[in-house]
N, C-alpha and C positions, 0 to 999 in steps of 0.2 A: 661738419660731422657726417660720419659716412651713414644711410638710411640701411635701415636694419630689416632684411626682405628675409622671409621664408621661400624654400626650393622644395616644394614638395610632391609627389605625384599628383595626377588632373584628379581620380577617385578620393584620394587626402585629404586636396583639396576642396572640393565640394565636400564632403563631412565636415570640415572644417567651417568652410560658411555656413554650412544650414547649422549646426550647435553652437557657432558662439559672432556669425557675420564677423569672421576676423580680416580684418587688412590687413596690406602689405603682401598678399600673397602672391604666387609666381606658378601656376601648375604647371608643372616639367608634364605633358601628355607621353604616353609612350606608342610605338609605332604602330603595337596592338591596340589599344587603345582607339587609335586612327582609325582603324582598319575595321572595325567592329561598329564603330561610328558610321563610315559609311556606308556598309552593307542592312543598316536598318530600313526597313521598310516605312514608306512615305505612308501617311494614313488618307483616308479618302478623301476627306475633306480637313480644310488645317485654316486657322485665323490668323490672320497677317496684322503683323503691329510697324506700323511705319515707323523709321526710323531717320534722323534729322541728322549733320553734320559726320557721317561716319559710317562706314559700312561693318558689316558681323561675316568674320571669318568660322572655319569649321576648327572644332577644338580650343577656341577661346573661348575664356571667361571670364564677362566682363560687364559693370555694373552699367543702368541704365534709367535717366529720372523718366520717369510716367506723367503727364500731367494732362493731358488732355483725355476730354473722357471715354468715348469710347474703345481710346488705348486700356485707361484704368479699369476697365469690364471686362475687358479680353483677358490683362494678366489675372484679375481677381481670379474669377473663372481657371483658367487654366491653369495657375497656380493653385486653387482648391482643389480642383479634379486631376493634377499632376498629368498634365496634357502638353505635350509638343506643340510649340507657335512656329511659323514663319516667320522671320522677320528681313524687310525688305529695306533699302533705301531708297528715299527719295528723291526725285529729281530734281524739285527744286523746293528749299529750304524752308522759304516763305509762307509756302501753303502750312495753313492753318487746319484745313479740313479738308484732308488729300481723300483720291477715289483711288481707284485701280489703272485710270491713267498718269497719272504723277507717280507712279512708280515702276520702277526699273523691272525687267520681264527674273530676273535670276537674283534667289533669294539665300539666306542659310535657313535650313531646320533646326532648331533648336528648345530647350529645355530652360524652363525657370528652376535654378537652386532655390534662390530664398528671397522673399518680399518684405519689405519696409514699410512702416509709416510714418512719412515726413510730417514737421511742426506744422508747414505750409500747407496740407491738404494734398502734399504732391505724394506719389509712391516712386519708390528704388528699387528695382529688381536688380539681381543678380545674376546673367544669361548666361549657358556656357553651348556654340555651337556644336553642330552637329554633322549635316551636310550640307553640300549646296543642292536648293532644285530649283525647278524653273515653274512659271503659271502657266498653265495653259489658259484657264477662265477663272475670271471672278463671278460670281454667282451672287453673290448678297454683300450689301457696304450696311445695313442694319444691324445688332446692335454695333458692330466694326467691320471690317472687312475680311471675305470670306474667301476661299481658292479652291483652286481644285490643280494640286501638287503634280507634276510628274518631275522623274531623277533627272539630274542633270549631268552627261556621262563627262568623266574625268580617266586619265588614266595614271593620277596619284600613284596607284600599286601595280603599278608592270612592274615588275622585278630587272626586267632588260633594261627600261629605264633608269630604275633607279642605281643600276650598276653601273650606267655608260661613264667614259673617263670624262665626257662635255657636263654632265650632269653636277659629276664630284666636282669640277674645277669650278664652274660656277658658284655651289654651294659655299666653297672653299673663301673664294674673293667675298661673298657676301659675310660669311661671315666676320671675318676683318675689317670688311668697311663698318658694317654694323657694330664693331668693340670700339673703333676710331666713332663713330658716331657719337656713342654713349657717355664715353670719355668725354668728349666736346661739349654736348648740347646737354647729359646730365651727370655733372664732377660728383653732385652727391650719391650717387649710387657705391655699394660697398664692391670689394674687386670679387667677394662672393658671386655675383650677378651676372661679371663680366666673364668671370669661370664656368657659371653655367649653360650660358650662352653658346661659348666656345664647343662647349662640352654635350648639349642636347643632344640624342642617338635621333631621334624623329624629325628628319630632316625637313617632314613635309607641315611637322607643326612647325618649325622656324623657321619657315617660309610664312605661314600663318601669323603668329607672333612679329615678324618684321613688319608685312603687310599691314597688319591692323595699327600697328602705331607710327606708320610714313606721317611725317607730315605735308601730306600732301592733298589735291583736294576730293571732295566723295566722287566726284566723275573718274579720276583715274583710280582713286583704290578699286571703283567697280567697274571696271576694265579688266582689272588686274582677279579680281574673282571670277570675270567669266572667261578668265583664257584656258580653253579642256586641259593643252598641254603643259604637261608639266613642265619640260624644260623651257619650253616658251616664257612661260609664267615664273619658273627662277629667273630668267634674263633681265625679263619687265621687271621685274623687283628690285635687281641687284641696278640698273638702269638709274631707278627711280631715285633709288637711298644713295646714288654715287651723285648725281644731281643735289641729294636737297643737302648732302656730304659738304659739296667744293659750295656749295651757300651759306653754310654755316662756317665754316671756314673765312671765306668772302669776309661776314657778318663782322667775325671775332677780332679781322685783323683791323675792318676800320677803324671798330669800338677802340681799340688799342690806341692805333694815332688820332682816336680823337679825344681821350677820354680828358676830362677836366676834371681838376680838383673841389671838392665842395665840401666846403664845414660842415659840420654834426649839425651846427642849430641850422643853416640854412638846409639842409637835406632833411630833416626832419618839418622843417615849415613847408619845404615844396610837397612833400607826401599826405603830410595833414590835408595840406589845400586840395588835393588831388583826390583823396577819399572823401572830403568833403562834400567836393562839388560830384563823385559818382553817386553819396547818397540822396542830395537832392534830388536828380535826374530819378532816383527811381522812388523817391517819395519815400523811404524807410532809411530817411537818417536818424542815428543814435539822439540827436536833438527833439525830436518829433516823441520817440520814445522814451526819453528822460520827464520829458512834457507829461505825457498820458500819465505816468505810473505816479508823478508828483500830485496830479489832478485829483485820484485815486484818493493818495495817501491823504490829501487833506480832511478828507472825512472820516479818516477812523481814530478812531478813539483809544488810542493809544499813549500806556503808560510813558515817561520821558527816558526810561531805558530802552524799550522796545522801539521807543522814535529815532531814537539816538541810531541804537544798531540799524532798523531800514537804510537811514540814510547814509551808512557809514557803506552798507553795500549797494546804494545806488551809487555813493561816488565810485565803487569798484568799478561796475556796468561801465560808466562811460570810460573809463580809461580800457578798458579793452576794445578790441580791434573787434568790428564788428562780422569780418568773414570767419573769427575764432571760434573756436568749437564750442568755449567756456564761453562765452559770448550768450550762446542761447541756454544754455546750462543756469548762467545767471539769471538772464530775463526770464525763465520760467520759475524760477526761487521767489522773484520778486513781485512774479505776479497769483503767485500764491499765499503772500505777505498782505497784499493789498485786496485779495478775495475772501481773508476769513474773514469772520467777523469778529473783532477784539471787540471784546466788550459791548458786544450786540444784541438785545433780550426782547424778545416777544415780549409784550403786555399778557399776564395770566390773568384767566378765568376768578374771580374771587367771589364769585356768586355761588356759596356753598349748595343753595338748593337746588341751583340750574347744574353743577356739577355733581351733585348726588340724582337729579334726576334722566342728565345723560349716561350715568355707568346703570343704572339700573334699567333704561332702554337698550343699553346693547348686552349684557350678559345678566344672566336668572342666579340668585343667588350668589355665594364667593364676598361673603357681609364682612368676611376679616380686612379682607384684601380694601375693600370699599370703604371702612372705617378708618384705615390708615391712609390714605387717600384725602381724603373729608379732613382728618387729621391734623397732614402736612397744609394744604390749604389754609385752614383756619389759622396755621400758625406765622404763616405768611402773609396772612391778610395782617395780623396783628401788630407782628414785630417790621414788616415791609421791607426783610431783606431776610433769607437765611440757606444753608447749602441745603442741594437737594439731597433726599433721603435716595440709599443703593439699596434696590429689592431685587429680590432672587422667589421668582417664584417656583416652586418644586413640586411636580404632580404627573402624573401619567399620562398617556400622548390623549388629544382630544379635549380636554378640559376645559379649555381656552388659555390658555397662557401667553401665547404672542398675541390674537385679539384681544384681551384686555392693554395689553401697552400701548394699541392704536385707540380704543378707547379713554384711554387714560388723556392721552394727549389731545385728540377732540375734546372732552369735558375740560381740559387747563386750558384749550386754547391755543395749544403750544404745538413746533413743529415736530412730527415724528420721523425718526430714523431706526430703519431694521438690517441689524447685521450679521448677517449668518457664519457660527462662527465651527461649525462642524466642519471636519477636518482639515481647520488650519493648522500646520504643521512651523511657519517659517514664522518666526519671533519680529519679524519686518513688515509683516503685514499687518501687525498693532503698532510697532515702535518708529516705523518706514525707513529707507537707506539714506547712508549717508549721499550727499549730490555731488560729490565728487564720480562716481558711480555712473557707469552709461546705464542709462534708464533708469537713473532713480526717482521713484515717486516716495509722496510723504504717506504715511501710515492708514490703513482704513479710517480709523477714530477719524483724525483730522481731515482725509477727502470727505468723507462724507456732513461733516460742521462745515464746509468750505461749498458743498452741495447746497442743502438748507438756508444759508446765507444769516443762521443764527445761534446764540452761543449759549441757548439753554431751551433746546430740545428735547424732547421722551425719547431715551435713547435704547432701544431692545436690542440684547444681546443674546440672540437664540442661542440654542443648544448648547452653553455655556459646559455644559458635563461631556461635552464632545470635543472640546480640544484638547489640542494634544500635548503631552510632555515634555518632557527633557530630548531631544534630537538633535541629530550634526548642523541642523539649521536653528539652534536655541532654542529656547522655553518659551513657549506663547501663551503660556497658563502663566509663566513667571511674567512675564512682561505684564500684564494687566491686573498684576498685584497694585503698580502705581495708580491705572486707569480709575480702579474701585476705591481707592483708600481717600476718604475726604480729606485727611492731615495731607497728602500731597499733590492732590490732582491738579491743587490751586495753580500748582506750578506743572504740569504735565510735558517731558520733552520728547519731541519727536526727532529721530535721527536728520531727518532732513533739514526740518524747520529749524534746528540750532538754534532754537530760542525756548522759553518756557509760554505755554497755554493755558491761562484758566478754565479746567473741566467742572470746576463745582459748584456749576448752574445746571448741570446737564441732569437730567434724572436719566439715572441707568437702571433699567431693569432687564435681570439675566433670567432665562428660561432654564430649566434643566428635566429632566426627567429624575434623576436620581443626585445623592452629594455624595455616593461612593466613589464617582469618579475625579473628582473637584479636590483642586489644589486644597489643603486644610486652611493655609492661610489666606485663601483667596473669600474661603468659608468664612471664617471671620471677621472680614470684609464688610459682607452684606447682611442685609437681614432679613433670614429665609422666612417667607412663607410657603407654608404648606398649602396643596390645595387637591381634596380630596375627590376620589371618584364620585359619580354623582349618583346617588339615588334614583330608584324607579319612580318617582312623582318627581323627583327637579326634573327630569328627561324629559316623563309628558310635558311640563310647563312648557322648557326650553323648544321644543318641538311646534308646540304650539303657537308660542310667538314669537321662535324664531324662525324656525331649521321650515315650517312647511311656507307661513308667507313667504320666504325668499324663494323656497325651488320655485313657487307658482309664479313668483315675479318672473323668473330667471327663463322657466317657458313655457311664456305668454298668456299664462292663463288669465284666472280670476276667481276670487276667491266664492260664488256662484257656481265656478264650473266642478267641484270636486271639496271631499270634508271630510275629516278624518276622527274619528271618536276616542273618547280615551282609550278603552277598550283597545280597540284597534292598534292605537300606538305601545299601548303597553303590550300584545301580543309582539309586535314587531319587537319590540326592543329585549324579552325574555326568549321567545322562539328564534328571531333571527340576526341577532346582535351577544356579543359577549364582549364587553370594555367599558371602561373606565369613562372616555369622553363620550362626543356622540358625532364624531366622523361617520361609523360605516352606519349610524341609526340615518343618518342624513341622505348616504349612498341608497338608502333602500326606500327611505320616503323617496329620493328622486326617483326610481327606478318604478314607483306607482303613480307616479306623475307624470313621466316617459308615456307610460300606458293608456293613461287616462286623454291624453292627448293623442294620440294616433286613435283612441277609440273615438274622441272628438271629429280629428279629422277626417275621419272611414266614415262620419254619419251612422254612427252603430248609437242606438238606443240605452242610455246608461242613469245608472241614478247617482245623486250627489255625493252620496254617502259609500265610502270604501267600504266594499265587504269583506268576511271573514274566506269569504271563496277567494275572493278576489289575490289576497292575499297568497293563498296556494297557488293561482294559476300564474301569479306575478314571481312571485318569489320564491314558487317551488316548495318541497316539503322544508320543516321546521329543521333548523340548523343546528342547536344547541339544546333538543328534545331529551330531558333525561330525568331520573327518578330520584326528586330530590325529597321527597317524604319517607319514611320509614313507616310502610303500608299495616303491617303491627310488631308488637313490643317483642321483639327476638333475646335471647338471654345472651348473654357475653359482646351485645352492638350496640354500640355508644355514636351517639350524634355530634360531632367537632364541630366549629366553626375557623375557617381560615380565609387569611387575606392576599391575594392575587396583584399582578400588576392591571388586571382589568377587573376587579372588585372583587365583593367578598365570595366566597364557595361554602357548600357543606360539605363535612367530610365523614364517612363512613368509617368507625374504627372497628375492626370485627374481632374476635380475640375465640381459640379455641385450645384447649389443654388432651394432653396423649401420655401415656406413661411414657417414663424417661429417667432422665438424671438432672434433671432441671435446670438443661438448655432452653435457650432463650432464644426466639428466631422472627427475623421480621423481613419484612416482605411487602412490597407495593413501592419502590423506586424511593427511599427515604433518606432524607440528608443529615448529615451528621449529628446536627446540634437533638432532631429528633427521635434519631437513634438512642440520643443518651436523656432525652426523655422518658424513650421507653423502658430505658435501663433505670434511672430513677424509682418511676411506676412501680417496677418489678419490684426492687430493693426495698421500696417504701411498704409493700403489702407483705415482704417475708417478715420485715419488724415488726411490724404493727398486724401481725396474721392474730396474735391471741386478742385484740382489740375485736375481732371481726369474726369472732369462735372458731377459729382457723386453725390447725391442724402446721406446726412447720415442715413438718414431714410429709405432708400430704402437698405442699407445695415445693417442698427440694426432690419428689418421687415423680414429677409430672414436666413433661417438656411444653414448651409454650410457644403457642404461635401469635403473632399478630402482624394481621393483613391491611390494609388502606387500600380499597377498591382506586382503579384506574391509575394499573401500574406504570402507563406510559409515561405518566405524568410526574415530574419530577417535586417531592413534596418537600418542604424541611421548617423548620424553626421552633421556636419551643414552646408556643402558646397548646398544643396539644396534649400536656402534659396531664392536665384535671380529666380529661376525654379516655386515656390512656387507663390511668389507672381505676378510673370509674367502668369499664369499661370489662379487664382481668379479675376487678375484684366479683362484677356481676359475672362470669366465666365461673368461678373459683366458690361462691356464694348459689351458684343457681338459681340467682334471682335477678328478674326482669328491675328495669332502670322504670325510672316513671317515664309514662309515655308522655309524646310529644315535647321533648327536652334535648335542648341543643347548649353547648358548655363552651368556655373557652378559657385558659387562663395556665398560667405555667408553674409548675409545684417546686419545692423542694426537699431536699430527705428529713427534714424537721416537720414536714407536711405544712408548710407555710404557700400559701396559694399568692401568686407574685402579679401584676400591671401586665399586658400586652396591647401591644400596637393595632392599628386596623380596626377597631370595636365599628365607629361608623357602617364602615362595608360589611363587615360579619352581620350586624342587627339585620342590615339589608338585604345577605343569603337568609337569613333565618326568617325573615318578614314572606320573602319569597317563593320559601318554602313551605308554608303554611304554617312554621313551628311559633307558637305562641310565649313557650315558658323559652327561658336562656338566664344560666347560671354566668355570672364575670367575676371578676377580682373586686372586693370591695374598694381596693385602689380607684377603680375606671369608674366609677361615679358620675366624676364629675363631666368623663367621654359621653356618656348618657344625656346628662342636663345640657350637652354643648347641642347636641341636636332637634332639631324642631319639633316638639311635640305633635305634630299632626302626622310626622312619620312614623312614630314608637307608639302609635296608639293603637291598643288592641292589643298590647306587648305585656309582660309578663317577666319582671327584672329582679334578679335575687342578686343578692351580693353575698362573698363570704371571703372571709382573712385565713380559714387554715380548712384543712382537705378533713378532718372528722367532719365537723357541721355539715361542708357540701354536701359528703355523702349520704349523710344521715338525711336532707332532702332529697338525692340523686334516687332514693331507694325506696322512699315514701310516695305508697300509689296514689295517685290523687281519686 
């Protein structure tokens, strides 16, 4: 069957290898090409890579194993930094660890396309020459050997030359013997090959091309590279290939009268014997490694299907040929079969108190998250087998969410795995490729249980709301519907592995920031916990035993040499921090810590305790300084509270009226849903105006403004609704709101006051603010009693089910 070759230009060509390392290639160079090649400038200094049975012509390109080391630092190197090598032949073969005398004075310049990494530890580059030059010194063989290039004159491009009639006629016979060659010594090439051939306009690269694949030996090819002239150097060629021609010829006629007949079985016995006895010789016979993998297998604890299947594809392994491509293709299958761990499990922690006493050493509060925890435990201690529970925990960045999974798994005992899963796009790097596949590996999930060496893991799936959709490379969010769903994990199959993995031992917990972005059924899946910003006393805590012991460990302190007060950390974290977790509270403790240490090391006189100075000369003025009290009782300005991705805020509602036609106009960067709050508010106080001694004309004859200070800020949802309209009606009433009262909660045109979200972090703008009283939904209750009484103390909580009553306290002075 005739082999199937690509003709494509040398520039094609290299594109071609570096996007996809395609074989079978052939680059037709063109004469410009050539020509452009050799006028490049030699660089000052150039790293020479020796090369073993075979000399590098200029304009080939052609693959080469790396395996010695200071070879594999040069390409690395050069190939990173996209640097031109030398490369030289050696004089003699043997040398193992050549200098700059074992090799030949006349070298080519040349360019790595594209690097490989072999099974064996060896590398494959992809060279394509350049020109010839020659050494004048070598100067350094550390970390490889080193040169100092100058040109080596040719005169390739005289055009006189290349025109003479000796010149063509040479070219002419070469070309001929070289079709006669091809034909002879390789039948399988297609007559494409031999047309191309024929057909090259670049004379001087098929002279190149002949050259480099003579077989002949590296003494004469590098003879034939250092001859200047050109027609000299067609002669020697055509010389060479007319010689190694009438030998191969010789060869074919003997084989002919000699050849003997031999049976199938007897031809097949003498080649077995034959690869046999080459594999002993090098120690990696197929025998040797049928051995290992069975050794292997005997210890794993596998079902009598899955036994079944390994062996059915070890018996595949041996019947392939072991120079085959599938060869290694299989043996890496199999030794991935034999590294998970089927049926593999840590012994768990079942000492509830020693696990409730490790989650509560590494994170301060998060008692939901810890009770289900404590939970699952007990229920395992009980029953001593059951699938692990899928948690999704959901909360804003800082919080702790991937550190509690590595605490989780410390308190069980058990091995932990973190997989980041933001911006995986290709549905393969859950599911892995099929091994038919050049370079197919098996899936994240599975490398990484094949990592660990165990099959029920803490397994964290960061950013879980960050992977991506439906795309021309599949669903990765669809794909890990199987991973999460306990009815099928048991069976989990990976494209590669072609078999099914039991996943539901694995406790998976996914991170998210938000579940807007999350598959809905992936949502149903798991079972979300929420985990809320933290309050200004959880921070002091966590600060205190955690966030300062660790920076002081981390440099070098002691906890002697510097102390931080409440005080102090509560400035820091209202002055110079705004979020949810305590990331940047951490960056700023270290950054008085930094200080406090260079003041150590300077021998400057300092006292244990941070000051509030300290604080301004460290970290400069206050960051987040702003005016969250309402300094007195303004008529038509109502106190909001709202909830933030980095916690709760107050909000300023200001409300003023102008004759008109009773336009309605709002202002401060407002998002839809609170737009039509305000629209609500409006509607709600023109019905209900005679409730309120109100005048409807007096409100259809006045235009109305309302404003929400810090318009940069983009605001929306509908908990503002009670603020709103308490808010127009003290505008419209000319009467002052009772002081010191902050609201939150969202109305309807029935005047029915409705649940909103965020109450936690709201209480904790308003705790912050100084504000004492705060009106909620009678609904949020129970939001209230879920929080720890030592933080709502001093607090002042009204509840109410429809907007009369509110108001009728919104407006009673205390």
């Amino acid at each position: 069957m005739a082999k199937k070759v690509k003709l494509i230009t040398s520039e094609e060509a290299i594109k071609e290898i570096q996007e996809h390392g395609e074989a079978g290639i052939i680059p037709l160079q063109t004469e410009q090409e050539a020509e452009e090649m050799y006028l490049e400038n030699l660089p000052a200094h150039l790293p020479v890579l020796p090369l073993r049975n075979t000399v590098m012509f200029p304009g080939i390109v052609m693959p080469i194993t790396v395996g010695r080391k200071k070879s594999i630092i040069l390409v690395e190197k050069a190939y990173k930094k996209n640097e031109p090598i030398g490369i030289i032949a050696q004089r003699n073969e043997t040398v193992e660890d050549p200098t700059g005398d074992d090799l030949y004075q006349v070298g080519t310049l040349s360019r790595i396309i594209k690097m490989f990494d072999m099974p064996d530890g060896l590398k494959t580059v992809v060279v394509q020459g350049l020109k010839p030059f020659k050494v004048t010194h070598i100067y350094s063989e550390v970390p490889y050997i080193q040169a100092i290039p100058e040109p080596y004159h040719t005169n390739d491009f005289d055009k006189k030359k290349l025109k003479s009639k000796e010149f063509n006629a040479i070219i002419s016979s070469l070309m001929d013997v070289t079709s006669q060659y091809v034909k002879l010594a390789y039948s399988n090439f297609s007559e494409d090959v031999l047309l191309a051939l024929k057909n090259m306009n670049n004379r001087i690269f098929f002279m190149n091309f002949v050259s480099s694949n003579l077989s002949c030996s590296t003494e004469e090819k590098q003879q034939i590279l250092e001859i200047p002239d050109i027609i000299d150097r067609a002669m020697a060629i055509l010389t060479e290939e007319t010689k190694i021609l009438q030998m191969a010829q010789l060869k074919v006629e003997i084989q002919q009268k000699t050849k003997v007949e031999i049976d199938k079985q007897q031809k097949e016995f003498f080649l077995n014997q034959q690869m046999k006895t080459i594999q002993d010789e090098l120690g990696t016979g197929v025998d040797q490694i049928m051995g290992e993998l069975k050794a292997k297998a005997e210890n794993k604890l596998w079902d009598e299907k899955t036994k079944s299947y390994f062996e059915k594809e070890l018996q595949k392994l041996q019947r392939m040929h072991q120079m085959s491509p599938d060869f290694t293709t299989q043996l890496n299958y199999l030794d991935l079969m034999v590294d998970l761990p089927w049926n593999q499990y840590t012994k768990d922690n079942l000492d509830l108190k020693t696990v409730q006493k490790i989650l509560n050493e590494d994170h301060f509060g998060l008692e939901k998250i810890k009770e289900r925890i404590i939970e699952y435990m007990a229920v395992l201690k009980l029953k001593g087998d059951m699938k692990s529970p899928i948690l999704c925990f959901v909360g804003p960045p800082g919080v702790g969410k991937t550190s509690l999974g590595k605490s989780i798994a410390r308190a069980m005992d058990r091995q932990y795995i973190r997989m980041s899963l933001g911006g995986v796009r290709d549905e393969s790097e859950i599911r892995g490729h099929r091994k038919t596949y050049i370079g197919a590996m098996p899936g994240r999930i599975i490398q990484n249980i094949r990592k660990i060496n165990s099959a029920n893991p803490v397994f964290v799936l960061d950013e879980i709301d960050k992977l991506s959709g439906m795309n021309v490379q599949g669903d990765p969010s669809a794909a890990m519907l199987e991973v999460l769903d306990p009815e099928q994990n048991t069976t989990f199959y990976d494209n590669y592995l072609e078999t099914t993995f039991d996943l539901s031992h694995v406790m998976f917990i996914a991170t998210a920031n938000t579940l807007n972005t999350i598959h809905p059924a992936l949502i149903d899946r798991m079972e979300v916990i929420e985990l809320n910003s933290y309050l200004i006393e959880e921070k002091i805590s966590i600060a205190k035993r955690h966030l300062i012991p660790r920076q002081i460990t981390q440099h070098g302190l002691k906890a002697k040499d510097i102390s931080f007060s409440d005080n102090i950390i509560q400035n820091i974290i209202t002055d110079y921090t705004r979020e949810a977790g305590v990331r940047v509270l951490e960056k700023q403790i270290s950054k008085l810590i930094r200080h406090r240490v260079y003041q150590i090391v300077n021998e400057d006189k300092v006292s244990k305790a941070i000051a509030t100075e300290d604080l301004a000369n460290v970290l400069g003025i206050p960051i987040f300084k702003r005016e969250n009290e309402l300094k007195e009782n303004t008529i038509g300005v109502a106190i909001g509270l709202a909830w933030t991705p980095v916690g709760g805020e107050v909000l300023f509602v200001e409300t003023a009226v102008s004759s008109g036609k009773g336009n309605l106009v709002l202002t401060g960067n407002l998002g839809d849903v609170m737009k039509e709050s305000a629209t609500i508010a409006y509607e709600y106080l023109k019905i209900h105006a005679n409730d309120f001694d109100l005048k409807i004309e007096d409100i259809q004859n006045k235009d109305v403004f309302i404003h929400v200070p810090e318009g940069a800020t983009p605001k929306d949802g509908p908990s503002a609704g009670i603020t709103l309209l308490t808010a127009l009606l003290s505008t419209f009433m000319q009467k002052q709101i009772r002081p010191n009262l902050a609201m939150t909660g969202e109305i309807t045109l029935r005047g029915k006051i409705t649940p909103v979200g965020g109450i936690k972090e709201k209480i904790l703008a308003a705790k912050r603010a100084n504000i004492k009283t705060i009106v909620l939904p009678k609904a949020n209750h129970n939001d209230i009693d879920d929080i720890e009484q030592e933080y709502v103390k001093g607090l002042e909580f009204h509840y109410f089910e429809n907007m009369s009553d509110a108001l009728k306290f919104n407006f009673k002075q205390s």
